[in-house]
C-alpha positions in Angstrom: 0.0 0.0 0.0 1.3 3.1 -0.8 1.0 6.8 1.2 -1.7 8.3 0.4 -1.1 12.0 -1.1 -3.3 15.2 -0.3 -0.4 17.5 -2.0 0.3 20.3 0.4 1.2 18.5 3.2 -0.4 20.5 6.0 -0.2 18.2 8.6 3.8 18.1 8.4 3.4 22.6 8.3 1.4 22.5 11.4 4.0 20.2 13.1 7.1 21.9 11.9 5.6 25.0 13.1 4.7 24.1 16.7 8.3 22.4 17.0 9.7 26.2 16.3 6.8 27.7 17.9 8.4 25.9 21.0 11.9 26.1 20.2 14.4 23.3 19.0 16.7 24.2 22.0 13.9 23.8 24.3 13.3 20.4 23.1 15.0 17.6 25.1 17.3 15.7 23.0 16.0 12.0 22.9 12.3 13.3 22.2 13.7 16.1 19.5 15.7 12.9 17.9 12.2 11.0 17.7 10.5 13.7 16.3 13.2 14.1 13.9 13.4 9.9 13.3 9.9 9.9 12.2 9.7 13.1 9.8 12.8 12.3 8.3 10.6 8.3 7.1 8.3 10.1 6.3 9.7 11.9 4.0 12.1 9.4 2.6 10.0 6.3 3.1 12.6 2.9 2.7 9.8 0.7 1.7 6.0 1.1 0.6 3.1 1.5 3.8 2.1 -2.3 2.7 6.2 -3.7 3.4 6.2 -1.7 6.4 3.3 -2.3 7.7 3.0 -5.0 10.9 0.9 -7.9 10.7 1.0 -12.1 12.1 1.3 -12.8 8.7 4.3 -10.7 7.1 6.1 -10.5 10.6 5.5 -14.0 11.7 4.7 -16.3 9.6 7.3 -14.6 6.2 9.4 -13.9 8.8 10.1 -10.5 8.1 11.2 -9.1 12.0 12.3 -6.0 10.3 8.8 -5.0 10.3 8.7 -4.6 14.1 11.3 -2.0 13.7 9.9 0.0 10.5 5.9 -0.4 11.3 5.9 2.9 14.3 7.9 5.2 11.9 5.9 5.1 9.1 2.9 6.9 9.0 -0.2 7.2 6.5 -0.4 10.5 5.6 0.7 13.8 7.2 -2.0 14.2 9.4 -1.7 10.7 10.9 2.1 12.0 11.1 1.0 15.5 13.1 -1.1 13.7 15.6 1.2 11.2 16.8 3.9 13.7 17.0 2.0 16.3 18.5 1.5 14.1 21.3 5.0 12.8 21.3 6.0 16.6 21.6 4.3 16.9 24.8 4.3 13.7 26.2 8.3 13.2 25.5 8.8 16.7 27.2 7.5 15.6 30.1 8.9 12.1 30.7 12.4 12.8 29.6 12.1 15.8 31.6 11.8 13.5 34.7 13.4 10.2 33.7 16.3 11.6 32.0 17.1 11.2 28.5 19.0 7.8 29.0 16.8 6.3 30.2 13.8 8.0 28.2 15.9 6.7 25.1 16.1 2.9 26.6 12.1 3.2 27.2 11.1 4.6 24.3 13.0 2.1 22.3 11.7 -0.7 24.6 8.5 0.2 24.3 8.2 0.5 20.3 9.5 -3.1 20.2 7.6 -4.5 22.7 4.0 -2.9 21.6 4.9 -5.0 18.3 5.5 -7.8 19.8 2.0 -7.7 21.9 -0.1 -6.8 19.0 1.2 -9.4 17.0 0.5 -11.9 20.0 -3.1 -10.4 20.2 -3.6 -10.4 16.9 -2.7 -14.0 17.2 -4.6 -14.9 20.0 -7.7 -13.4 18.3 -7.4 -15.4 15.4 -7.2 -18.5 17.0 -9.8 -18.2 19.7 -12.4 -16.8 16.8 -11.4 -19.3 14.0 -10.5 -15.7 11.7 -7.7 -15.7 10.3 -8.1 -12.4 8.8 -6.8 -11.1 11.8 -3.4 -12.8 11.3 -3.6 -10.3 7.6 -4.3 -7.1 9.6 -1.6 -4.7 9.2 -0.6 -1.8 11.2 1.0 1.2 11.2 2.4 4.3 13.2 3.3 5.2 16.2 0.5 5.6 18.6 0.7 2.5 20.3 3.9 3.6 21.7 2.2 6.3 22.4 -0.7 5.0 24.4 2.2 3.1 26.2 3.9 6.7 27.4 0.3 8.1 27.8 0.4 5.3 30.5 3.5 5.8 31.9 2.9 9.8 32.1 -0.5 9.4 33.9 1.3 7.0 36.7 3.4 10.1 37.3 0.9 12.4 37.5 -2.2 10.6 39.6 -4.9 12.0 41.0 -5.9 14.0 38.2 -8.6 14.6 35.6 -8.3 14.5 31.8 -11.6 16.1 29.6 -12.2 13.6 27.0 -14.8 14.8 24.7 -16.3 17.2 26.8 -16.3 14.9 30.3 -13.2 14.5 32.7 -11.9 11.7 33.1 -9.7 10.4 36.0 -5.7 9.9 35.1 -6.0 6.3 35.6 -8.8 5.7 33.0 -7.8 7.9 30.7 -5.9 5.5 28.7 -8.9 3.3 28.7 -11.9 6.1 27.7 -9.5 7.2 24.8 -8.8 3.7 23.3 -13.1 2.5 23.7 -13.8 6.4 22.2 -11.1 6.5 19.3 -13.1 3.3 18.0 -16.4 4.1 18.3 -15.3 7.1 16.4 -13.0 5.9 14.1 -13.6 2.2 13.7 -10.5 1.9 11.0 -7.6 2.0 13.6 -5.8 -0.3 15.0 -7.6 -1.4 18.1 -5.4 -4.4 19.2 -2.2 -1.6 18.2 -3.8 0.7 20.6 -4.5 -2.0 23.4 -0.9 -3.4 22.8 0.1 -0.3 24.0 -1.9 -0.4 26.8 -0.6 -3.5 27.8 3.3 -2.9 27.7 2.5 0.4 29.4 0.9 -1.4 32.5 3.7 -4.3 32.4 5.6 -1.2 33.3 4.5 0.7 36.2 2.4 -2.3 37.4 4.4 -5.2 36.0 8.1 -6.6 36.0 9.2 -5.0 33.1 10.6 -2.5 34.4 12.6 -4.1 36.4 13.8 -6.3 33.8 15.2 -3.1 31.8 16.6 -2.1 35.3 18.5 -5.2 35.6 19.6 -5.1 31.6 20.6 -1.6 32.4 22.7 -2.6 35.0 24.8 -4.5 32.5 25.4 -1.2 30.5 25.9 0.6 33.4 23.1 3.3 34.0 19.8 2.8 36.1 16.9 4.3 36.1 17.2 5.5 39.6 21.0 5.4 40.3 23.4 8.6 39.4 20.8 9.5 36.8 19.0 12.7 37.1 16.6 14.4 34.8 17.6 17.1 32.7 15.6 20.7 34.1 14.3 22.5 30.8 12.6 25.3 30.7 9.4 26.8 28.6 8.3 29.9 27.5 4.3 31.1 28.3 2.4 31.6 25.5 -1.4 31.9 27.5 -3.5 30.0 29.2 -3.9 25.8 28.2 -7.0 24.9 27.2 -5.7 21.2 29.0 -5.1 20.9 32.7 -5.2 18.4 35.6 -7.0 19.4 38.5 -6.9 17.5 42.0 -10.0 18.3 44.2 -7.9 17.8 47.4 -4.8 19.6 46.3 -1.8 18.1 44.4 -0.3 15.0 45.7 3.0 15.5 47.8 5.2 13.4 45.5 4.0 14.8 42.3 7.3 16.9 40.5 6.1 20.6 40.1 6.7 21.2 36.0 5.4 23.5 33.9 1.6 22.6 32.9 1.3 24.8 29.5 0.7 22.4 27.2 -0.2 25.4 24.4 3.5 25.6 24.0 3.5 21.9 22.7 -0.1 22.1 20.9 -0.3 25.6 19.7 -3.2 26.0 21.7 -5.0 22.7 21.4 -6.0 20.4 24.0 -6.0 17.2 24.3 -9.4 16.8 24.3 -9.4 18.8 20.9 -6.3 17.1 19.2 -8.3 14.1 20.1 -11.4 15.2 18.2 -9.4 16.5 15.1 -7.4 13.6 15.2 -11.2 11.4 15.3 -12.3 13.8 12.9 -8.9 13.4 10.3 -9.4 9.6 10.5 -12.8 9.8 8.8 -11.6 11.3 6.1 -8.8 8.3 5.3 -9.0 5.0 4.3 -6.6 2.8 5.2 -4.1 1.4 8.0 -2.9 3.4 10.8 -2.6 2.7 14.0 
């Protein structure tokens, strides 16, 4: 399958500008290099969406593994591109803020294999249990099961709060779960077993033991997660009020990390709640596989 093409890409124009609205040097360097990673194959794609693409079949069964590392930086079009990186703008400001960019670089990589790997064992599981094997053909694309998987890890930092998603707030820790049951009822085309992989690998760390499994690969390399390894302090400049915040009825908690909370630096201006309904909106208008 090949990109589709709307001409004028104005998806990738409304992403470049929001990355020099909020400044390259004000961008942390692991999430500035992902941001970078994903433009750059996007613009010089190495194979067509449909070799790229991750599925039981091509990955599994052809045995073509590379597919686990090519499927989250390829993207349908440029507005399936500005959405995912939109949120990866914010979302990587924030955690490599407070993991560090080491160890943000070890997780973000982690978690782009390992979302793979979990889709194509749901995907599996799915097409066994329902006798469909349709659902071993299913191809996926993009990065927004990582993403669901740092939108996990980002409300475990920040608990307590509320999220508005489409107009109702939603508590931190079911955020993950409104967004993946309302991005499907909306847009039925994406990759609901990519999104839930995400999910998944996102839980197995902050709940889970994988975490302490990259701790203990870590130790090999010689870094922790905890150990000699403190975040990077960046700073922002104001541009307004956000149309996003958290709010805690009973104050914030004592061990949340004080950071700046102006997220129209990272979304000129959009919420969540909004990038999510553009993003909803966007999908309607493709055809295809994204993720």
């Amino acid at each position: 399958m090949q990109r589709r093409s709307r001409g004028i890409n104005t998806g990738l124009i409304l992403l470049l500008s929001q990355i020099f609205h909020v400044g390259i040097n004000n961008i942390p360097p692991v999430t500035l290099a992902t941001l970078a990673l994903n433009i750059w194959f996007f613009l010089n794609p190495q194979k067509p969406l449909y070799s790229s693409c991750l599925s039981v079949e091509k990955c599994y069964q052809q045995r073509d593994w590379q597919r686990l590392l090519l499927s989250p930086l390829h993207h349908a079009d440029d507005w399936h591109l500005y959405f995912n990186m939109a949120s990866v703008l914010w979302k990587g400001i924030n955690l490599e803020r407070r993991l560090g960019s080491r160890w943000f670089a070890y997780v973000i990589t982690t978690f782009s294999v390992l979302t793979g790997v979990v889709y194509l064992l749901l995907q599996f599981a799915v097409a066994e249990f329902m006798d469909e094997p349709d659902f071993k053909r299913s191809c996926a694309v993009g990065f927004s099961g990582v993403l669901f998987a740092l939108k996990v890890l980002n409300n475990h930092y920040c608990p307590g709060g509320f999220v508005n998603i489409l107009g109702f707030p939603v508590p931190n820790r079911f955020a993950c779960w409104v967004e993946l049951v309302a991005i499907h009822l909306f847009s039925p085309g994406t990759s609901f077993a990519g999104h839930l992989a995400g999910i998944l690998v996102g839980l197995m760390y902050t709940q889970g033991p994988l975490k302490k499994i990259m701790e203990a690969c870590a130790g090999l390399g010689g870094f922790s997660s905890s150990v000699g390894y403190p975040g990077q302090q960046y700073y922002f400049n104001s541009s307004g009020s956000s149309g996003y915040q958290d709010y805690y009825p009973h104050g914030r908690p004592d061990h949340y990390e004080e950071a700046p909370r102006n997220y129209d630096t990272y979304t000129a201006g959009l919420s969540e709640e909004e990038q999510l309904e553009r993003a909803l909106q966007a999908s309607l208008w493709d055809r295809g596989i994204q993720s």
